[in-house]
C-alpha positions in Angstrom: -97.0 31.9 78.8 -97.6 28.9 80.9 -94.0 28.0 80.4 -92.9 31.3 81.4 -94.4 31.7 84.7 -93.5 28.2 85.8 -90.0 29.6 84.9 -90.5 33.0 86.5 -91.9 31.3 89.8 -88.9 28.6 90.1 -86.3 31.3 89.3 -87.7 34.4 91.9 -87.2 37.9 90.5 -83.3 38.2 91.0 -82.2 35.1 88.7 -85.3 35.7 86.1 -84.6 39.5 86.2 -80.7 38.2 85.2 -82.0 35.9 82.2 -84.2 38.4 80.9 -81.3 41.3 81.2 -78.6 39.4 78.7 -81.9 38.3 76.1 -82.8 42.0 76.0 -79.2 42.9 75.5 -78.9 40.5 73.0 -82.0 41.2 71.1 -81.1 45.1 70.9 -78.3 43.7 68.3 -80.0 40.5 66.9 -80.8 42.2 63.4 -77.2 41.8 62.8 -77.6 38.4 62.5 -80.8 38.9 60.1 -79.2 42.5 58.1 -83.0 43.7 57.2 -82.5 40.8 54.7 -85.7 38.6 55.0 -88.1 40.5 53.2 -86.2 41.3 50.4 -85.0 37.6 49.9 -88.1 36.4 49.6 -89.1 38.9 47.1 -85.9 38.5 45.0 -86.6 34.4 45.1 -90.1 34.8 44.0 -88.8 36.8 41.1 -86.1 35.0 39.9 -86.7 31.1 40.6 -84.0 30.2 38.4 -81.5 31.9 40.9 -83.0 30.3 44.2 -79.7 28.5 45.3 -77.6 31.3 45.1 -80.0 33.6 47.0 -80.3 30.8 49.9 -76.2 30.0 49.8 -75.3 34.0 49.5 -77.7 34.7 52.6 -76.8 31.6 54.1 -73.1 33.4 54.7 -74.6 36.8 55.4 -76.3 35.6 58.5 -73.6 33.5 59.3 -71.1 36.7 59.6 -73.9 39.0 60.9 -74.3 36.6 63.2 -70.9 36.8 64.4 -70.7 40.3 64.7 -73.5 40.5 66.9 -71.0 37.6 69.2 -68.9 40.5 69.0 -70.7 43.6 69.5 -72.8 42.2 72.0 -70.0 40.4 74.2 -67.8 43.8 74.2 -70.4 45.9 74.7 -71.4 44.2 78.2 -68.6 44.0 79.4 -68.2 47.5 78.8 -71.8 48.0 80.3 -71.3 45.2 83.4 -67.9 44.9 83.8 -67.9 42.1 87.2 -70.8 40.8 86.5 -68.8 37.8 84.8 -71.7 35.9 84.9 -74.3 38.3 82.9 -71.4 38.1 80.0 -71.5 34.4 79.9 -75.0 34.5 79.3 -74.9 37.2 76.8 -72.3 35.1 75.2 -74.6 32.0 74.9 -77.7 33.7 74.1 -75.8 35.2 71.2 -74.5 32.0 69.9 -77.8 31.3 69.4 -78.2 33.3 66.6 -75.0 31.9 64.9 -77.2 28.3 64.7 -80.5 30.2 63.9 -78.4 30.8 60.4 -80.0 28.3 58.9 -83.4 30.3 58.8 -83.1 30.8 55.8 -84.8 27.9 54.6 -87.9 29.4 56.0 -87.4 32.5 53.3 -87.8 29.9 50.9 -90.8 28.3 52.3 -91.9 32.2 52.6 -91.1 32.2 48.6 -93.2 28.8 48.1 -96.5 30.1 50.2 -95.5 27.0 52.8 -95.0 28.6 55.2 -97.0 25.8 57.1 -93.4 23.7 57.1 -91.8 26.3 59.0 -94.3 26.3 61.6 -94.1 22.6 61.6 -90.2 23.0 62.5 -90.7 25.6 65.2 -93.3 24.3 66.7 -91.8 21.1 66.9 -88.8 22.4 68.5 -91.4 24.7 70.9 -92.4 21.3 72.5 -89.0 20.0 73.3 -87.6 22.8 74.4 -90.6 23.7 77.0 -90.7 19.6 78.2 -87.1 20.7 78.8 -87.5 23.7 80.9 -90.8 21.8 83.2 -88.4 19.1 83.4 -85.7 21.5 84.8 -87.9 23.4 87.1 -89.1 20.4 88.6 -85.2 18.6 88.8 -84.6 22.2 90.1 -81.9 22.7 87.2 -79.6 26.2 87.6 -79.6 28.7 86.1 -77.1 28.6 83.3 -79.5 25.2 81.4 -82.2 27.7 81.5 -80.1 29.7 79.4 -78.5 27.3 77.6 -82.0 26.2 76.4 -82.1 29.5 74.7 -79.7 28.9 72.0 -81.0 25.1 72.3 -84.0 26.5 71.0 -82.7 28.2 67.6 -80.7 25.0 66.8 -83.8 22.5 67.0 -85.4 25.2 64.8 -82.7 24.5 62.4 -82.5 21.2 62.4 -86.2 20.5 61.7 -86.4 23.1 59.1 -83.1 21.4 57.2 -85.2 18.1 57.4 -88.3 19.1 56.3 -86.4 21.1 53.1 -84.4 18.3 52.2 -87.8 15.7 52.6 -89.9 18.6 50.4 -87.7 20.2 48.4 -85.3 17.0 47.6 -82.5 19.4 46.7 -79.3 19.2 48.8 -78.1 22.2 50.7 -74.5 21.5 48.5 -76.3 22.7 45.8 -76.6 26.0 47.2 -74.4 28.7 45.9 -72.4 31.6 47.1 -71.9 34.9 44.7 -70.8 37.8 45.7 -72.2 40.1 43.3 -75.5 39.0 44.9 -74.3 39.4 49.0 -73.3 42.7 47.9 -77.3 43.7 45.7 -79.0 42.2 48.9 -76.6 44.4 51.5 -77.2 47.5 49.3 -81.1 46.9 49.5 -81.4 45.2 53.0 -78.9 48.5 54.9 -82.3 50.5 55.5 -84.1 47.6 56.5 -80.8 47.3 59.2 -81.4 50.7 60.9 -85.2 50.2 60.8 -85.1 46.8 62.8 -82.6 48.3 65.1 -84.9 51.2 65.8 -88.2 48.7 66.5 -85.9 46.4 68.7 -84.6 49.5 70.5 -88.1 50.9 71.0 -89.5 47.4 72.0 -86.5 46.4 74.6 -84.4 48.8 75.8 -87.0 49.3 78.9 -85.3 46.2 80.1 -81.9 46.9 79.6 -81.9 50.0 81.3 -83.8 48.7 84.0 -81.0 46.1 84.2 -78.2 48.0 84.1 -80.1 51.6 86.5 -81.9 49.2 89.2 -80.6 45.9 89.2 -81.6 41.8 88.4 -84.6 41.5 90.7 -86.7 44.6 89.8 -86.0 43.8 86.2 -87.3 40.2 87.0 -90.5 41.9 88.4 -90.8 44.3 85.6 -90.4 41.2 83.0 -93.6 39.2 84.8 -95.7 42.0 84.4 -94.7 42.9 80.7 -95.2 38.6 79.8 -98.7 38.9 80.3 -98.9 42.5 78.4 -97.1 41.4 75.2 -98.8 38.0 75.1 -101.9 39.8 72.7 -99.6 41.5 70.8 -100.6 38.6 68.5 -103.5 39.5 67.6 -103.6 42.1 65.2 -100.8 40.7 64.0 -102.9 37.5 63.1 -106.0 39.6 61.9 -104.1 42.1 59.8 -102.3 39.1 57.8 -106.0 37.9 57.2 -107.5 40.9 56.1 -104.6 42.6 54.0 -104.9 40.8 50.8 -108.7 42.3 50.9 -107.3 46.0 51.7 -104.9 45.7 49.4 -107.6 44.6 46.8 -110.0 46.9 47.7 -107.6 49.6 47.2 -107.2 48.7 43.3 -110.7 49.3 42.5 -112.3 51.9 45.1 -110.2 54.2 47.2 -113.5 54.5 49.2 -114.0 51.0 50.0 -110.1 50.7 51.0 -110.3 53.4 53.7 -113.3 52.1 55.0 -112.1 48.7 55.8 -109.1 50.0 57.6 -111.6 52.1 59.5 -113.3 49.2 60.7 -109.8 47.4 62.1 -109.1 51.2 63.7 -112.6 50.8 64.9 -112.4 47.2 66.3 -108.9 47.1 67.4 -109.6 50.5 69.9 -112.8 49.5 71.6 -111.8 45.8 72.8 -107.8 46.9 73.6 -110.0 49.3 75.6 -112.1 47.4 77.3 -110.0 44.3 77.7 -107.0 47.0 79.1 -109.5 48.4 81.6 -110.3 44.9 83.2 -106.9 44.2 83.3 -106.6 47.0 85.0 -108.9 46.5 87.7 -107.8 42.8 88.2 -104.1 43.1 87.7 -103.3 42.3 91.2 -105.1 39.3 91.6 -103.6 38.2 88.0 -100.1 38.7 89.7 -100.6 37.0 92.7 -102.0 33.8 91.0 -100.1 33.5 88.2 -96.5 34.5 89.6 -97.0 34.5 93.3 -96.6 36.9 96.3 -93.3 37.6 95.5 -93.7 38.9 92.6 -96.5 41.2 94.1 -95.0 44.6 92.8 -95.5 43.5 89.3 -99.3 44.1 89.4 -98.7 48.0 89.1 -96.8 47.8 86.2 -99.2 45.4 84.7 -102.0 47.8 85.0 -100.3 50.8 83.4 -98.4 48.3 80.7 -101.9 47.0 79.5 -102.9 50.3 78.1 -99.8 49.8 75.2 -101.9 47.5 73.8 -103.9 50.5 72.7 -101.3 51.7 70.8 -99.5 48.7 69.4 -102.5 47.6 67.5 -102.9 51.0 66.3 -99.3 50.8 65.3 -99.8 47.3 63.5 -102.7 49.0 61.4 -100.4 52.2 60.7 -97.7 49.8 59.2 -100.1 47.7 56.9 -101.4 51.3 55.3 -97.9 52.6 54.5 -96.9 49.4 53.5 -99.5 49.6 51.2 -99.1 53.0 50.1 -95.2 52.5 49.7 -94.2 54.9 52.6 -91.4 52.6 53.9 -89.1 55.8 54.8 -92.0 57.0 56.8 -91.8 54.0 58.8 -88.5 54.6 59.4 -88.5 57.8 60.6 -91.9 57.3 62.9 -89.6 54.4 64.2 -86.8 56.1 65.0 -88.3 58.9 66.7 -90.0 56.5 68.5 -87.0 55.0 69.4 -85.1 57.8 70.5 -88.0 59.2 72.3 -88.4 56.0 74.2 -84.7 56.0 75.6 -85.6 59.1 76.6 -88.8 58.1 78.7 -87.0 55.5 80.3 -84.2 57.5 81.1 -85.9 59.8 83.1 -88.5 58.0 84.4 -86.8 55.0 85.5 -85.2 57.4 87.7 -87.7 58.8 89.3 -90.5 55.9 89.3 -88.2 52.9 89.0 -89.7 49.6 87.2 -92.9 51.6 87.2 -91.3 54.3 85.5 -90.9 51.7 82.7 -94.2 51.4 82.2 -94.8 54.8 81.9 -92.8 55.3 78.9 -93.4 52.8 77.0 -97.0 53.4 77.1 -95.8 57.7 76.1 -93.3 56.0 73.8 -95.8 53.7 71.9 -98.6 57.0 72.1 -96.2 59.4 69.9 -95.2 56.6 67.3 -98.6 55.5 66.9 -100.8 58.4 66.9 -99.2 62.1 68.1 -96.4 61.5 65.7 -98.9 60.4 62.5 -100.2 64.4 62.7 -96.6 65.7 61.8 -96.6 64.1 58.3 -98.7 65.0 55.3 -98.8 61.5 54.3 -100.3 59.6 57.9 -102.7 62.8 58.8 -105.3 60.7 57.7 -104.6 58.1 59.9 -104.7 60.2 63.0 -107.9 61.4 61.7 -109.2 57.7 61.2 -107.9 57.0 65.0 -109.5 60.1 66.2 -112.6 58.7 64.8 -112.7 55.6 66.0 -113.4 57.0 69.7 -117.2 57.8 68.3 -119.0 55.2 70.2 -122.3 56.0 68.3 -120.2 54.9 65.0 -119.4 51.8 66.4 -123.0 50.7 67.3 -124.0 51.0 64.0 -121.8 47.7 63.2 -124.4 45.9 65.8 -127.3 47.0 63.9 
């Protein structure tokens, strides 16, 4: 975040605005480069060890050509979208590359396999360091634009690099060992094609704000829009975090008392409402100094997003709790459809009130968008009532005081 506003301060709201527009483009497609395969790789390599290199050598070539399609896609389709804006196509062109180096992610599916995941972490945040010594160093040299961008797809090849080391010192099996089968790219595209449309939908719903911000208003309200949304996202972490530690208990608790199991995902709906709403409401009130400080005056029209942005928060850690249960209830075509009406619903938003509210108008629908997917919507299907009963519950205060006693 640090990094970030350095970044968003040196740039101004124009030239950040134009970075942000090609990532967002190129994020809309980057689950071409993945094709909904990770999950499923790392499943399929924790059953059958004995076939390890040919899962890592067939997905290996899988992202490889995903990864070129989304070159593809994603080139065309801006200069379809921003046909003079040569530059904008250059950097969607770079940023897009990117993914072509970030093929070699697979190793971390294997570390995934291994539970080491610890080595992957190693490898990125080695490669976190460089890359931000990089971008201080250019902000202060007063680089342009295009390194900044550049650094980008810098970013996904360090990753690379220090993950191929770190397999090769752990694992002590060369990467020429690794074997490409067909019969096994085509099993992992049959069961990964869901996982495609899914991703797509959640990348959609998470990032097309920007895009169409980019492409109805311009570079420099987009710019403004992406400070205030920096400092929104950045505790999207955290349920993230604290649902990782507490699953393997809900999921146990689940085996031997239904009871028990409900409960504890009452207490995350529980916890997760009442501090998103109370750290959203001091945001809130203290958005505009926040702004000011952090970004400077110039990016002064970013504290009114910020302050209706916040309240997503509400609703995202909601949304991380909804996913754990029907993950562990085997509801994954449930997630798929919430998704992508959530999706569709958010294109919609933006559409209309982009229009009439501008960057503003952003704001406003993601925080409708991310309302429907994460509770409205969950009263529409037999199988999530529950859950919008469990959310609706969670607002008793007097419940929640009992925890203190």
């Amino acid at each position: 975040l640090v990094v970030v506003i350095l970044v968003a301060r040196y740039l101004g709201p124009e030239r950040f605005g134009l970075m942000n527009y090609a990532v967002a483009f190129v994020t809309i497609f980057a689950v071409l480069a993945s094709l909904g395969l990770d999950e499923i790789v790392v499943r399929e390599i924790v059953s059958n060890q004995e076939k390890k290199n040919e899962y890592l050598g067939s997905t290996l070539i899988l992202k490889f050509l995903g990864s070129l399609l989304l070159i593809l896609i994603s080139g065309f389709g801006m200069f379809l979208m921003e046909p003079d804006n040569h530059l904008l196509q250059i950097f969607v062109l770079i940023c897009a590359f990117g993914y072509l180096l970030k093929s070699f992610d697979v190793i971390d599916l294997w570390f995934k396999s291994q539970v080491q995941s610890q080595y992957s972490v190693y490898a990125r945040l080695v490669a976190f360091i460089f890359i931000s010594t990089f971008k201080i160093i250019l902000v202060f040299t007063q680089g342009p634009l295009i390194a900044f961008v550049s650094i980008i797809a810098l970013e996904f090849f360090l990753t690379s690099v220090f993950l191929i080391i770190l397999y090769l010192k752990k694992v002590k099996v060369s990467l020429f060992k690794w074997k490409v089968k067909f019969d096994v790219m085509k099993t992992l595209l049959k069961d990964g094609w869901p996982l495609i449309f899914s991703g797509l939908a959640v990348v959609i719903y998470m990032r097309i704000d920007q895009v169409m911000i980019g492409n109805m208003l311009g570079e420099a309200p987009l710019g403004i829009y992406s400070a205030a949304v920096k400092i929104s996202e950045a505790w999207y972490a955290i349920p993230t975090i604290i649902t990782a530690s507490v699953f393997p208990a809900i999921i146990y608790a689940r085996k031997i008392d239904r009871k028990l199991y409900l409960k504890r995902i009452q207490i995350l709906y529980d916890g997760f409402l009442w501090f998103t709403l109370v750290f959203a409401l001091i945001i809130t009130f203290v958005s505009s100094f926040i702004i000011n400080l952090l970004y400077g005056l110039e990016y002064a029209g970013a504290s009114s997003i910020l302050s209706v942005h916040i309240w997503t928060g509400v609703f995202v850690f909601f949304g991380v709790v909804n996913g754990k249960y029907l993950v562990a209830e085997n509801l994954t075509k449930v997630v798929l459809y919430i998704t992508a009406l959530g999706a569709l619903f958010n294109v919609l938003f933006n559409f209309l009130l982009i229009s009439a509210y501008g960057p503003l108008g952003a704001a406003l629908a993601s925080l409708l968008s991310q309302m429907l997917s994460a509770s409205i919507i969950l009263v529409f299907f037999s199988q999530t009532r529950s859950l919008a009963k469990m959310q609706f519950k969670a607002l008793n205060l007097f419940r929640i005081l009992r925890y203190f006693k």
